[in-house]
C-alpha positions as CSV (number, residue, x, y, z in Angstrom):
1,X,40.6,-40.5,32.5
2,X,43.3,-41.4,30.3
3,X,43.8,-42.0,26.4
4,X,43.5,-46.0,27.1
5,X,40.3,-45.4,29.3
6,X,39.0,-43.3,26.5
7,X,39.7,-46.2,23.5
8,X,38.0,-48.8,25.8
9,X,35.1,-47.2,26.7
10,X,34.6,-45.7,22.6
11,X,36.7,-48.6,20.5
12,X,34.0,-47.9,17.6
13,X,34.5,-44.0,17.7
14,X,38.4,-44.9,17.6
15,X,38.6,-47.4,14.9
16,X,35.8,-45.5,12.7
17,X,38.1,-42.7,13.2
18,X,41.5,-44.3,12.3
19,X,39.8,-46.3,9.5
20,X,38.0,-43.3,7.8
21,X,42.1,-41.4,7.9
22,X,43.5,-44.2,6.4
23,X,41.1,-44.5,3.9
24,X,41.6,-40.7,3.2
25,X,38.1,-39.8,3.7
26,X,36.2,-37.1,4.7
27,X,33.2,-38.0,7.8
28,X,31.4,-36.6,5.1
29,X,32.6,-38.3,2.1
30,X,32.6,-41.6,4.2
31,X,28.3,-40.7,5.2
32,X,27.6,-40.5,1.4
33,X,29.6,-43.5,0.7
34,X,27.5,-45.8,3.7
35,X,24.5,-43.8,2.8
36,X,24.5,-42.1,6.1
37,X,24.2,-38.6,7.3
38,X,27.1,-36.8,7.9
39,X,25.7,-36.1,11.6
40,X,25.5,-40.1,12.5
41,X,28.7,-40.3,11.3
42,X,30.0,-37.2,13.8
43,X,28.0,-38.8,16.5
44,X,29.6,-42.2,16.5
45,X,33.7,-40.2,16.0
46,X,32.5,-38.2,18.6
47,X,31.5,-41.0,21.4
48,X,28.1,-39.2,21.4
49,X,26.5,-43.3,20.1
50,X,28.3,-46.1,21.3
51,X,28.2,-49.4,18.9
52,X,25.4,-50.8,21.0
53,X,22.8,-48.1,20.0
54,X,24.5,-47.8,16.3
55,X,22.6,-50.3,14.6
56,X,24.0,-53.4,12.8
57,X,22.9,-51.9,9.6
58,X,24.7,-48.5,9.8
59,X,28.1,-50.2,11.0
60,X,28.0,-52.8,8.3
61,X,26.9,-50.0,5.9
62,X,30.5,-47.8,7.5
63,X,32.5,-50.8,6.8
64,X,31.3,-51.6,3.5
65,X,32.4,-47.9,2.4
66,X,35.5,-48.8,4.0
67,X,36.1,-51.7,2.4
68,X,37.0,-53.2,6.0
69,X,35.0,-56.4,7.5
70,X,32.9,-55.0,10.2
71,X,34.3,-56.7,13.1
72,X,37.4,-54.2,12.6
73,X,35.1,-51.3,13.9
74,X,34.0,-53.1,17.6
């Protein structure tokens, strides 16, 4: 499988990913930022939860700590 195959089938693991670098954030910086656990935050980088069983809450909790809108991590 190759790196596009990989960013189609986990676009919210990539853009969390490239959005949490930019920011210059840690994955467990970003989880006390959203109010998250570090591990939920490792688990959706990872591809381990795809955005369909990350719930709307959490996602619009990572993009708040962002300071992104939350249609930038689908």
């Amino acid at each position: 499988m190759g790196d596009t195959a990989i960013y189609a089938q986990y676009p919210t693991a990539t853009w969390l990913t490239y959005y949490r670098i930019k920011a210059g954030l840690t994955q467990k910086r970003l989880a006390e930022l959203a109010g998250l656990n570090i591990r939920q935050v490792q688990k959706i980088e990872n591809g381990e939860t795809l955005a369909g069983n990350t719930t709307a809450k959490n996602l619009l909790a990572l993009a708040d700590a962002l300071g992104i809108d939350p249609h930038k991590l689908l």
